[in-house]
Structures are given as C-alpha cells and as structure tokens.
N, CA, C and O atoms as a MOPAC input file, in Angstrom:
PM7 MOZYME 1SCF
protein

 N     11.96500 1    14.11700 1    -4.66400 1
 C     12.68100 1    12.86200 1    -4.68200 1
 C     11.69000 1    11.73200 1    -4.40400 1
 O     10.78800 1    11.82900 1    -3.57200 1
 N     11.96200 1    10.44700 1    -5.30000 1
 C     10.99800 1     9.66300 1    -5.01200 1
 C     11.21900 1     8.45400 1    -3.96300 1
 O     12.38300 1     8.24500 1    -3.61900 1
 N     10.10400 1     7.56900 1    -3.37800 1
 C     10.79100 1     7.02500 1    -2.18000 1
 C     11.26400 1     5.43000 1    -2.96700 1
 O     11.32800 1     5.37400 1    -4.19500 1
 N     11.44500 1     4.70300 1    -2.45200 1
 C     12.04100 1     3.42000 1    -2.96100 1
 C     10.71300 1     2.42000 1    -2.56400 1
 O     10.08900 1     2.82900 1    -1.58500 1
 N     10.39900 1     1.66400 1    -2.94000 1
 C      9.48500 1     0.70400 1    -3.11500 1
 C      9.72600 1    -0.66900 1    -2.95400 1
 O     10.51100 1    -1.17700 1    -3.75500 1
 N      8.94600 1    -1.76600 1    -1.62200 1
 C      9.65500 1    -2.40100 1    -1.36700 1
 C      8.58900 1    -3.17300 1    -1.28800 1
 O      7.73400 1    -2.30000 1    -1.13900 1
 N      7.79600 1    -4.55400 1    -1.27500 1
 C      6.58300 1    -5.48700 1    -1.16500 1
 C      7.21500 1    -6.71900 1    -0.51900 1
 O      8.29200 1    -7.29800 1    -0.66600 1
 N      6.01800 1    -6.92100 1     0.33900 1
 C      6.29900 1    -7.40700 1     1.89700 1
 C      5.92700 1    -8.76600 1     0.67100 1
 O      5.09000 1    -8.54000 1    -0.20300 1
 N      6.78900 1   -10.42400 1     0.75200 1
 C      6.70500 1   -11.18700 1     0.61000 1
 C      5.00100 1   -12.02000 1     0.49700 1
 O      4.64100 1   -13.01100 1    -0.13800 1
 N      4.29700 1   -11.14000 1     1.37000 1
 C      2.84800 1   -12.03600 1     1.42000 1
 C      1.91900 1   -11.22000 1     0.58600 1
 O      0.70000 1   -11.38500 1     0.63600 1
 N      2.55100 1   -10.25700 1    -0.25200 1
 C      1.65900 1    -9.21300 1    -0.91800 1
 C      1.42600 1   -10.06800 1    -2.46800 1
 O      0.76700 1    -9.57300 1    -3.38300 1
 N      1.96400 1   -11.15600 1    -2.53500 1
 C      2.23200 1   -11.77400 1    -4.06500 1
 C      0.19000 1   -12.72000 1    -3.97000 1
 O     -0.80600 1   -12.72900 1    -4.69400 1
 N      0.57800 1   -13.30200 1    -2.68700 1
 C     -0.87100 1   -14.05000 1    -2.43800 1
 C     -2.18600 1   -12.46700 1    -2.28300 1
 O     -3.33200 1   -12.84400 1    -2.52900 1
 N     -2.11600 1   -11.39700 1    -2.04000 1
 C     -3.18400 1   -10.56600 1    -2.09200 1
 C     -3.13700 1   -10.31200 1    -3.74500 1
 O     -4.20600 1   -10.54900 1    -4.30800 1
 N     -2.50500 1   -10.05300 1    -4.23300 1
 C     -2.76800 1    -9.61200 1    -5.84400 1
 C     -3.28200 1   -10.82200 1    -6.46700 1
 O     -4.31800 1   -10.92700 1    -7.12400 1
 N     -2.26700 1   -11.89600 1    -6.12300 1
 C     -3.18900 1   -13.20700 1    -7.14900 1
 C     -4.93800 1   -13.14600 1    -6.75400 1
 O     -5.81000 1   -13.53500 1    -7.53000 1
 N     -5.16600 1   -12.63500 1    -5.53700 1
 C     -6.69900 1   -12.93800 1    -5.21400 1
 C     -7.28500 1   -11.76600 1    -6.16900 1
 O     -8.48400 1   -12.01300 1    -6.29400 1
 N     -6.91100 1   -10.45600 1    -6.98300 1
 C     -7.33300 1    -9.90300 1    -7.31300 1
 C     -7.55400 1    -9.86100 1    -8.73900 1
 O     -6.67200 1   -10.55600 1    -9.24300 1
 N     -8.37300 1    -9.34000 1    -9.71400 1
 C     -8.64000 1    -9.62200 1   -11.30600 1
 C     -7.43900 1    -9.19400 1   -11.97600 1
 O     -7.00500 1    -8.45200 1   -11.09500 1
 N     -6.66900 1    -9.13800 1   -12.82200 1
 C     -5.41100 1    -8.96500 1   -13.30000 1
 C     -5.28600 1    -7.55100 1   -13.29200 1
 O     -4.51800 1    -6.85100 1   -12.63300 1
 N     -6.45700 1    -7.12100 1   -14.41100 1
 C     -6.27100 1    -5.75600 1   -14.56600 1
 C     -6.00700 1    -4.63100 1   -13.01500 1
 O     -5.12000 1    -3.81800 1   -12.75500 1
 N     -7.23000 1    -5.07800 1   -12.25200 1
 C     -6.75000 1    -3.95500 1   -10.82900 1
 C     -5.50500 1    -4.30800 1   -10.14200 1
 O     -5.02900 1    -3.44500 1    -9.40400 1
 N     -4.89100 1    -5.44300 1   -10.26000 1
 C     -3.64200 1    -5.67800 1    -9.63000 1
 C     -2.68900 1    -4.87700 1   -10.50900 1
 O     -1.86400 1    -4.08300 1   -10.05600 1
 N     -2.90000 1    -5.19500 1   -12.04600 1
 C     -1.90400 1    -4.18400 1   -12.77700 1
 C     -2.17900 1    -2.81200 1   -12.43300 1
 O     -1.17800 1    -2.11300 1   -12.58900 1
 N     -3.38900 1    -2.05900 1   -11.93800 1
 C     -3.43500 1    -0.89000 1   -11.83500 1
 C     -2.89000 1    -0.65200 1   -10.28400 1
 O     -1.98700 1     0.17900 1   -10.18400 1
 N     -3.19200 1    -1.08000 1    -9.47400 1
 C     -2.36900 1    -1.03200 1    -8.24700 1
 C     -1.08600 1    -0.84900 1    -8.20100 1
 O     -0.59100 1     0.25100 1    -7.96000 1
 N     -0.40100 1    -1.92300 1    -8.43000 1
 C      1.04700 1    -1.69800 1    -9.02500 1
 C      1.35300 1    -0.54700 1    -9.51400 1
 O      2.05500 1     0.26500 1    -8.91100 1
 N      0.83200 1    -0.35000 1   -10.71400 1
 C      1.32200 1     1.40400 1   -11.54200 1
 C      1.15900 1     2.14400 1   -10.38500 1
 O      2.17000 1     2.65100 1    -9.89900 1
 N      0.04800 1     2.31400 1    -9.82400 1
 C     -0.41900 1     3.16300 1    -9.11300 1
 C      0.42300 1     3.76200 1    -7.80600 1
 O      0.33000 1     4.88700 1    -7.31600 1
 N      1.34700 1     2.55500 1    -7.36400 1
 C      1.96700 1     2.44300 1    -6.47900 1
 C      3.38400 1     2.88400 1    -6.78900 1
 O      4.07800 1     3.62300 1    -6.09100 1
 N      3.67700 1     2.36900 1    -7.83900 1
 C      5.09600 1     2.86500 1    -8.47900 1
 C      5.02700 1     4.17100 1    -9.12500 1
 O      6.10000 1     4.71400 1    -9.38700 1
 N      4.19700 1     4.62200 1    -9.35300 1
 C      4.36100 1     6.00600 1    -9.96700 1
 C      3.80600 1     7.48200 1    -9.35700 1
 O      4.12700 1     8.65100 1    -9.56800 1
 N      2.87900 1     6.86800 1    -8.55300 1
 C      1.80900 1     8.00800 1    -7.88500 1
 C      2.42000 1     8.07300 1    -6.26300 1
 O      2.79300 1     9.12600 1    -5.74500 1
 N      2.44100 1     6.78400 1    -5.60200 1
 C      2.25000 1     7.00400 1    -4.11300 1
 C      3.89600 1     7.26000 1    -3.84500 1
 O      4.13700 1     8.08800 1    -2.96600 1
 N      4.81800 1     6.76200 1    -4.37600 1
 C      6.41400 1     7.12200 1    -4.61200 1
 C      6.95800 1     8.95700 1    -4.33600 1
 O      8.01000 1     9.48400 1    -3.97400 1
 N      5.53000 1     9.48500 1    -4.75700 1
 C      5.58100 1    10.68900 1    -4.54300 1
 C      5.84000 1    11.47500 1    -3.33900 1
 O      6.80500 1    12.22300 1    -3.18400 1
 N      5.00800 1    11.27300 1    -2.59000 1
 C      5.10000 1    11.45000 1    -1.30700 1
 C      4.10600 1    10.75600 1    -0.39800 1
 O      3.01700 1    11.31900 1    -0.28000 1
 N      4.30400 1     9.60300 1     0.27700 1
 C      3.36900 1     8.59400 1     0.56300 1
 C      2.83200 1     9.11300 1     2.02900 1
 O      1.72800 1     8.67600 1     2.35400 1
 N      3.46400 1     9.96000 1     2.90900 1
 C      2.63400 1    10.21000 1     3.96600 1
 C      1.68600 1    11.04700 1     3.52800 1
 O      0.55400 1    10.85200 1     3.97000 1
 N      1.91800 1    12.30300 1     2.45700 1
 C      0.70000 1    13.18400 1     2.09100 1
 C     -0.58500 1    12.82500 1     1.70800 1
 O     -1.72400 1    13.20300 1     1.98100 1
 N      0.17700 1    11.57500 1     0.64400 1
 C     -1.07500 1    10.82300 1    -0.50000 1
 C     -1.57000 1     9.51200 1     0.33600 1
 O     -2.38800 1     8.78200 1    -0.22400 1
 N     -1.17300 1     9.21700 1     1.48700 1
 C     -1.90100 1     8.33200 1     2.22200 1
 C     -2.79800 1     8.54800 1     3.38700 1
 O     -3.32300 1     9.66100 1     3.34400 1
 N     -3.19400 1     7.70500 1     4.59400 1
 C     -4.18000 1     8.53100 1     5.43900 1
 C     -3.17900 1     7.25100 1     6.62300 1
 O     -2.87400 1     6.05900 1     6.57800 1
 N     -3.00100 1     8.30100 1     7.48000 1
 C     -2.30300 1     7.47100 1     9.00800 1
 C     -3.47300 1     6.67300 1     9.27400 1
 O     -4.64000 1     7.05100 1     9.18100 1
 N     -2.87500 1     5.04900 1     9.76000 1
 C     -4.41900 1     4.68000 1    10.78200 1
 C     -3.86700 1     4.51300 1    12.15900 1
 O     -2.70900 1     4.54000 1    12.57600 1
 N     -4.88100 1     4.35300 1    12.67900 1
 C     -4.70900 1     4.27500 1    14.30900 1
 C     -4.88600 1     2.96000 1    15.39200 1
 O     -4.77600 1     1.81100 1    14.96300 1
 N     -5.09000 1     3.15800 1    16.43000 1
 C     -5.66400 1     2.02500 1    16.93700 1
 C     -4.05100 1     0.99700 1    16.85700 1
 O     -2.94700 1     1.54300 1    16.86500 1
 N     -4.28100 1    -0.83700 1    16.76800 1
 C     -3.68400 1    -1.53300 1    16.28500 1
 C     -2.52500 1    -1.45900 1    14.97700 1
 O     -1.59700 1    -2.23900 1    14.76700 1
 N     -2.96100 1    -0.14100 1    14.12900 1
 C     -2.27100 1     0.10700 1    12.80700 1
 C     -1.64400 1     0.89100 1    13.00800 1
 O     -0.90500 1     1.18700 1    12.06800 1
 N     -1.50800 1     1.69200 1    14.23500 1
 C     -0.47000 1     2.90300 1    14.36800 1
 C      0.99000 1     3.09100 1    13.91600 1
 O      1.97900 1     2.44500 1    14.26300 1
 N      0.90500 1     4.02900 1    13.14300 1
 C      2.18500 1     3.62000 1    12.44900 1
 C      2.60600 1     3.32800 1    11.28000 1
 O      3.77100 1     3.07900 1    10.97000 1
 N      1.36700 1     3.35400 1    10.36600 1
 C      1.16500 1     2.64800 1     9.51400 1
 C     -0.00100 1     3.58800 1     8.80400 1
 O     -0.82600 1     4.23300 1     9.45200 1
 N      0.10100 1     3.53800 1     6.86000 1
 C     -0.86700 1     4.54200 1     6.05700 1
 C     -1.20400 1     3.17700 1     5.20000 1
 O     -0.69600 1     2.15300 1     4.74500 1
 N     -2.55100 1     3.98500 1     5.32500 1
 C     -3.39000 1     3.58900 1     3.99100 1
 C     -3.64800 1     4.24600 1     2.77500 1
 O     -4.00400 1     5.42200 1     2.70600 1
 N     -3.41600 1     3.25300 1     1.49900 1
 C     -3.83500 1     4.19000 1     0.05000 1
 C     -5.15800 1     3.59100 1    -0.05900 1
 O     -5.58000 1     2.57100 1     0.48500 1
 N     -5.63900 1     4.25500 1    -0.71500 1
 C     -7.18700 1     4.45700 1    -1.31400 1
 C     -6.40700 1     3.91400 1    -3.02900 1
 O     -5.36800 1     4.28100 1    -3.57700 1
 N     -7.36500 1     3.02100 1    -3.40900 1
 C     -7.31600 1     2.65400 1    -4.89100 1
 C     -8.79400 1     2.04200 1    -5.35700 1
 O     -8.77400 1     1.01300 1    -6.03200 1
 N    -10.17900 1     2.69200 1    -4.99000 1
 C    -11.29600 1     2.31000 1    -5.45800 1
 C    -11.78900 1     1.75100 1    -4.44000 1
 O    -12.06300 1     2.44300 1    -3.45900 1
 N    -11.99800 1     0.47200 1    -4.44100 1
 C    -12.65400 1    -0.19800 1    -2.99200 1
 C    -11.20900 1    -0.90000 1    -2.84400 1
 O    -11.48200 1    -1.70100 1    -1.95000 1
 N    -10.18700 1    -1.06500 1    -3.06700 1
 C     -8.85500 1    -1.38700 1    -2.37000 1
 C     -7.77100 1    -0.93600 1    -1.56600 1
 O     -6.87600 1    -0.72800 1    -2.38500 1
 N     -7.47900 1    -0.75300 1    -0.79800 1
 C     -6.52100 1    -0.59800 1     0.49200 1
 C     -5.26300 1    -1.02000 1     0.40100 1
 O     -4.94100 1    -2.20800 1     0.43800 1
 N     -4.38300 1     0.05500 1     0.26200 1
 C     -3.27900 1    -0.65400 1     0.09200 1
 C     -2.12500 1    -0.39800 1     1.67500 1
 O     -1.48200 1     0.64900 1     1.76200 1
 N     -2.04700 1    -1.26200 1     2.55700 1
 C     -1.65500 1    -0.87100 1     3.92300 1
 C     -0.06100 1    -0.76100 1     3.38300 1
 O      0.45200 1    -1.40600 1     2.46900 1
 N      0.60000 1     0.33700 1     4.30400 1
 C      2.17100 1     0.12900 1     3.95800 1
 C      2.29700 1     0.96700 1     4.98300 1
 O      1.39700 1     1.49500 1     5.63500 1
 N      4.15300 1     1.13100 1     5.16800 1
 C      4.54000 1     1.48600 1     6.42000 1
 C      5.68300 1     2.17600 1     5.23200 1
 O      6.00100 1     1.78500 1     4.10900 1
 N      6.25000 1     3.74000 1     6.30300 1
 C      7.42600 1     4.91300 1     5.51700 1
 C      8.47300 1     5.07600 1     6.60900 1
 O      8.39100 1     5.48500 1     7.76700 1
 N      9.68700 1     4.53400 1     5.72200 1
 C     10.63800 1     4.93800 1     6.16400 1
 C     11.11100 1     6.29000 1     5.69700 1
 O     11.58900 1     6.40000 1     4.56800 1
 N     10.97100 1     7.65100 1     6.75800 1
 C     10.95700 1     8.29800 1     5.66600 1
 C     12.77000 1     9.16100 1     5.78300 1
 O     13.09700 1    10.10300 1     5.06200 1
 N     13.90600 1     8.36400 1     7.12300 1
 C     15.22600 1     8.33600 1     6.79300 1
 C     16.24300 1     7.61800 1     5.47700 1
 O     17.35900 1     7.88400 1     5.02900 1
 N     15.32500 1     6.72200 1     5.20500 1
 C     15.36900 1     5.94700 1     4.21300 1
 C     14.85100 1     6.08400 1     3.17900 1
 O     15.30500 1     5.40100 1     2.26000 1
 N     14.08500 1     6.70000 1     2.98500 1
 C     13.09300 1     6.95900 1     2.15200 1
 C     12.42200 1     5.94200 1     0.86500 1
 O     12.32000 1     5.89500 1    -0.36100 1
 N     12.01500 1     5.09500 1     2.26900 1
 C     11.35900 1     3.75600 1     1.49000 1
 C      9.97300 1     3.59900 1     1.92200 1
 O      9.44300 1     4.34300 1     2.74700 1
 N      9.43200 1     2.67700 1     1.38400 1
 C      7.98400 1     2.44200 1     1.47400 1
 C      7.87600 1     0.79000 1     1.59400 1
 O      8.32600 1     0.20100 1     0.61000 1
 N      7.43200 1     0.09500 1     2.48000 1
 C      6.90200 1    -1.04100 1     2.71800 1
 C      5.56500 1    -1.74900 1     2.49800 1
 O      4.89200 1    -2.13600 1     3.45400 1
 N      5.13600 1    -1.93700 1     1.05400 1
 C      3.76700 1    -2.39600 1     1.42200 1
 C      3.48100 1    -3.65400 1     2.29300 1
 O      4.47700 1    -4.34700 1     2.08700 1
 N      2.95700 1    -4.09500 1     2.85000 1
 C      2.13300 1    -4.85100 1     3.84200 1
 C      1.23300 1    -5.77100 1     3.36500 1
 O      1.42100 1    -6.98700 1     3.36600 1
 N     -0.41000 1    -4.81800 1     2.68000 1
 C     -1.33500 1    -5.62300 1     2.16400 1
 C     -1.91000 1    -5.15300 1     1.36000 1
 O     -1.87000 1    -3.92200 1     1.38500 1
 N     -2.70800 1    -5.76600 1     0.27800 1
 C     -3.46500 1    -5.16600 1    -1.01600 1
 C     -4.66100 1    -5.59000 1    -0.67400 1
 O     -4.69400 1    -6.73100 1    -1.13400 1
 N     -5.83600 1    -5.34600 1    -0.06200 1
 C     -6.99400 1    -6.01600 1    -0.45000 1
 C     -8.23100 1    -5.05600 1    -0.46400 1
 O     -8.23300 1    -3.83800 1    -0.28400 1
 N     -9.29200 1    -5.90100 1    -0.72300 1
 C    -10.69700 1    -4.84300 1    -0.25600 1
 C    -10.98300 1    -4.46000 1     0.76600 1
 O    -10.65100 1    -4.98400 1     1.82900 1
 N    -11.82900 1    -3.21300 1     0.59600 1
 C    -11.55300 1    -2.32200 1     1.69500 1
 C    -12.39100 1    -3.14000 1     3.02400 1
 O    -12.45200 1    -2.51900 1     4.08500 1
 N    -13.04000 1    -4.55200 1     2.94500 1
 C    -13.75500 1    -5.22600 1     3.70100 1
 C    -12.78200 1    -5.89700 1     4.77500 1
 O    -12.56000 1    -5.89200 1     5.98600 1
 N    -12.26600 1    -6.57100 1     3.39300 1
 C    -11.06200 1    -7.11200 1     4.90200 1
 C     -9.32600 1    -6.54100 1     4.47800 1
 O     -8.26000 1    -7.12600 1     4.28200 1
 N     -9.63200 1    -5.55600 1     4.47900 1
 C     -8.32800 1    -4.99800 1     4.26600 1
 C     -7.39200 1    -4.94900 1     5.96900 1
 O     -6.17900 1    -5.15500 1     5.91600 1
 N     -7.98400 1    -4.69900 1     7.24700 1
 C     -7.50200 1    -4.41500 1     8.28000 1
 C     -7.99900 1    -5.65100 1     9.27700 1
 O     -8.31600 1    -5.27800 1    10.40600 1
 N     -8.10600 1    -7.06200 1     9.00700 1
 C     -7.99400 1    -8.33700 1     9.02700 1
 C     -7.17500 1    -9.25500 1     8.92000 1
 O     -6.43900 1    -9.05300 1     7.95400 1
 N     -6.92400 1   -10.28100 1     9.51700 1
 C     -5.44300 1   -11.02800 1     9.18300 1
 C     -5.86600 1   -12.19900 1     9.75600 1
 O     -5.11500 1   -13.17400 1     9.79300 1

C-alpha cells in the first residue's frame, strides 16, 4: 500500500532554487519510489532531526517526516546535501 504525499508549504521556494529538470526528477522520485515504503527507502536522522528521514536523490536531501497510522508522508525540505540540515 502506498503512503499519501503531502509538501510542507515552504517546499515550493526549495524547488524554485533548483534547475527544472532535478526538481522534476525529485518530484517523480518522490511520488513514485519513496511512496513505497519511506521508512525503509529513507535513513532516520538524529540529534535535532529526530524523528525525522532523509532521501538521498544525488547530492539532494529530501527531509520528511511518516505518519505511518496515517500513512502519510510530510516533506519538509528539498535541498543540497550542503545546506540541507540548515534553516
């Protein structure tokens, strides 16, 4: 079963910062691949992020949080993996 897909309001300003094409591939990537099972295909972080997985998409980070009674997915943030855990 796949989870539901949901983008946190400030995720519109991380994609515009990105070249069209990797934002379009993110997206797919997100809707078709991580929908799958997002705690498996992601990596828990710790520290300050507890609570919270990261996807791997090249040098991009995609932070999100699983509801997994709900079985939804929250992304958070899209960026490089530089300042991906920055705010």
């Amino acid at each position: 079963m796949a989870f539901k897909v949901r983008w946190h309001e400030g995720i519109s300003d991380d994609l515009q910062k990105l070249d069209k094409e990797t934002a379009r591939k993110i997206i797919e990537r997100v809707n078709t691949h991580l929908i799958v099972d997002p705690v498996k295909l992601g990596k828990a972080l710790t520290g300050q992020f507890q609570g919270l997985y990261r996807y791997q998409y090249g040098a991009y980070r995609v932070v999100y949080a699983v509801d997994l009674a709900e079985e939804k997915i929250l992304i958070l943030k899209v960026r490089h993996r530089k300042n991906a855990y920055q705010d």
